[in-house]
C-alpha positions as a printed NumPy array, in Angstrom:
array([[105.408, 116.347, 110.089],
       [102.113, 116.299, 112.156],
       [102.239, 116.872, 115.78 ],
       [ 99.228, 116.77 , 118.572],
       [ 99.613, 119.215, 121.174],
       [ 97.59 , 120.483, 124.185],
       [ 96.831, 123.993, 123.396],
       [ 99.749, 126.216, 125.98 ],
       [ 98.082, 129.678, 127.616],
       [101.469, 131.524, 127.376],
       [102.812, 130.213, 123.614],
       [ 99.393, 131.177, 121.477],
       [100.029, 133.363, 118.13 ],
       [ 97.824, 135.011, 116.182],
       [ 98.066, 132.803, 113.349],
       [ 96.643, 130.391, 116.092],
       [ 93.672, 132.622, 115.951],
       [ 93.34 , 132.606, 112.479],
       [ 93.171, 129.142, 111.991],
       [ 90.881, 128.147, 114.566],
       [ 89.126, 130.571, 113.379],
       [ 89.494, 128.904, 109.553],
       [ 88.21 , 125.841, 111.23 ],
       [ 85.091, 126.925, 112.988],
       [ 82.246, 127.325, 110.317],
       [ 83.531, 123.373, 109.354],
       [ 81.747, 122.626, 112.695],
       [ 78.706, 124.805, 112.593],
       [ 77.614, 127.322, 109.886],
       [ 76.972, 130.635, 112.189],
       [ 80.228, 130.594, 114.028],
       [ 81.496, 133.071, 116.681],
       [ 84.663, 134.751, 115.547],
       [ 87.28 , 134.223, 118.424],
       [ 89.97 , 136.497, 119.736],
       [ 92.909, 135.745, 121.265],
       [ 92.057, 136.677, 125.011],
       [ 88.886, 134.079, 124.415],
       [ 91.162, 131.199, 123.443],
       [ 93.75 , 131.751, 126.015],
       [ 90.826, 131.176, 128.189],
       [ 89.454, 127.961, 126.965],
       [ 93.335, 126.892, 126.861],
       [ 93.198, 127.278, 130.657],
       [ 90.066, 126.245, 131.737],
       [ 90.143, 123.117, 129.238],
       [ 92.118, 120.737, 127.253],
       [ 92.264, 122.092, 123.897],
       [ 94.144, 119.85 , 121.537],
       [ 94.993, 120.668, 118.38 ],
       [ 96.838, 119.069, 115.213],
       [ 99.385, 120.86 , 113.633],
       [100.695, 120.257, 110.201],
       [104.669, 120.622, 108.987],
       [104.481, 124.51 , 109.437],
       [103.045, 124.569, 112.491],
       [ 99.532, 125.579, 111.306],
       [ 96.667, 124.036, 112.9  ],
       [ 94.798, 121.942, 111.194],
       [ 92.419, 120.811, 113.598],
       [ 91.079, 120.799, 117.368],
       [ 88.776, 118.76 , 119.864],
       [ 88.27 , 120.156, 123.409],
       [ 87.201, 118.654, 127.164],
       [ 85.804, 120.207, 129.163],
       [ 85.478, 119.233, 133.037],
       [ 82.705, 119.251, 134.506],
       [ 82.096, 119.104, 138.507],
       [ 78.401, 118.637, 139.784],
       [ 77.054, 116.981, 142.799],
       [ 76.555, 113.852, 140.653],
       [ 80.498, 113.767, 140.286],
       [ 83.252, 114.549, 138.091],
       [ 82.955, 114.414, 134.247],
       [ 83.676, 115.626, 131.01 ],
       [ 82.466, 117.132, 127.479],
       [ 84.697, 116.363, 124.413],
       [ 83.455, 119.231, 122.13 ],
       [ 84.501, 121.363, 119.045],
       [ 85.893, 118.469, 117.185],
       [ 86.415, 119.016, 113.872],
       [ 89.306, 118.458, 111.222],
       [ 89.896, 120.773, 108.356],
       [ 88.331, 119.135, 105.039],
       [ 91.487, 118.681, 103.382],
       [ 92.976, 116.633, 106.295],
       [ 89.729, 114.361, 107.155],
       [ 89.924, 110.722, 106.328],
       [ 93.671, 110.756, 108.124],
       [ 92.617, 109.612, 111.234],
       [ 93.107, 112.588, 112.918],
       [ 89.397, 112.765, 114.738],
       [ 89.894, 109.299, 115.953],
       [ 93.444, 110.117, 117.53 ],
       [ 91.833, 113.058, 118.904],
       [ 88.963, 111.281, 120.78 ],
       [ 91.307, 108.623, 121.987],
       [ 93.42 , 110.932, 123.211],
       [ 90.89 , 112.689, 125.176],
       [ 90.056, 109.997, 126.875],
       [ 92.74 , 108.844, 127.861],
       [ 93.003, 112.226, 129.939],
       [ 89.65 , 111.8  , 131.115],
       [ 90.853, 108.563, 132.585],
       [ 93.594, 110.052, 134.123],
       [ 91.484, 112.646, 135.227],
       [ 89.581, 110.074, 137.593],
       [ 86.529, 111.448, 135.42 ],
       [ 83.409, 108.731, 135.722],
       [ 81.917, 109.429, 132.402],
       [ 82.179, 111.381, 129.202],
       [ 79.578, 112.977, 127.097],
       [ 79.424, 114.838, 123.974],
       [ 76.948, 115.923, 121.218],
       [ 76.946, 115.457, 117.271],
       [ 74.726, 116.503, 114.428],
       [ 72.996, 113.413, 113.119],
       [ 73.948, 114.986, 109.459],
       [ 77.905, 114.442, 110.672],
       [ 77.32 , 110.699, 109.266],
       [ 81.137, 109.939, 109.651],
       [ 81.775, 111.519, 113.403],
       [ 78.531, 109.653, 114.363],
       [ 79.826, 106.308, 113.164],
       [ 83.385, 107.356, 115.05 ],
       [ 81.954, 108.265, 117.838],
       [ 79.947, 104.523, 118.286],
       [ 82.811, 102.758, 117.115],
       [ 85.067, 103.955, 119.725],
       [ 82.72 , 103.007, 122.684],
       [ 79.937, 106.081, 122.8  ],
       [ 76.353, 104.917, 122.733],
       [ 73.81 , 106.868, 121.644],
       [ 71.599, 108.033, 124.481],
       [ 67.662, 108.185, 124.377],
       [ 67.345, 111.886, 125.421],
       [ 66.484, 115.088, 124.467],
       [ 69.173, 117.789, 124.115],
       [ 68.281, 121.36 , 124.022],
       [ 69.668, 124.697, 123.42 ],
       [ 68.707, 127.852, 124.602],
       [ 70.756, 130.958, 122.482],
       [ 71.269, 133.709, 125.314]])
């Protein structure tokens, strides 16, 4: 049985660990490794959903992030990405719908988030559930 979940602070393991850890060079080839203490973190400070499959494994994860600025309150759905042998389920769509859904309830005015242009199918999920593409530069500073 699949189940979505909000990632809980107190109930992490460290097979959690592992498999986020499993699913983090799908998203980006030169991947931090994360620990435990690290995730615990994002689980408070953020809305880290995950997908578990029948054993309880994870299977996949898509995060928002809130973000308060002068301009207002916002979010950042980030990190989404569904192991390879679970994509084409449906599972990134349920995630991004879920997301902002909370973001809604969250009284947040917009949402934002970022995609590699070579991620052909999140692209096309992303615009299909109501994102537009915005004519802007994005840019990255490693620190």
């Amino acid at each position: 049985m699949t189940t979505y979940e909000f990632l809980d602070p107190h109930h992490l393991t460290e097979d959690d660990v592992a498999d986020i850890n499993r699913l983090l060079p799908q998203l980006t080839p030169s991947p931090a490794v994360v620990d435990l203490t690290h995730i615990i973190e994002v689980a408070k400070l953020s809305a880290a959903l995950v997908v578990r499959d029948e054993h309880g494994r994870i299977q996949g994860t898509a995060t928002l992030c809130s973000i308060d600025a002068l301009t207002g309150h916002s979010g950042f759905i980030t990190n989404v990405v569904v192991d390879e042998s679970w994509r084409g389920r449906g599972i990134g769509e349920a995630f991004v719908k879920q997301l902002v859904t909370l973001a809604q309830f969250q009284s947040m005015h917009h949402l934002e988030l970022t995609s590699n242009s070579a991620r052909v199918a999140a692209n096309h999920l992303y615009q299909k559930l109501g994102f537009r593409q915005r004519p802007t530069n994005h840019y990255l500073m490693l620190l």
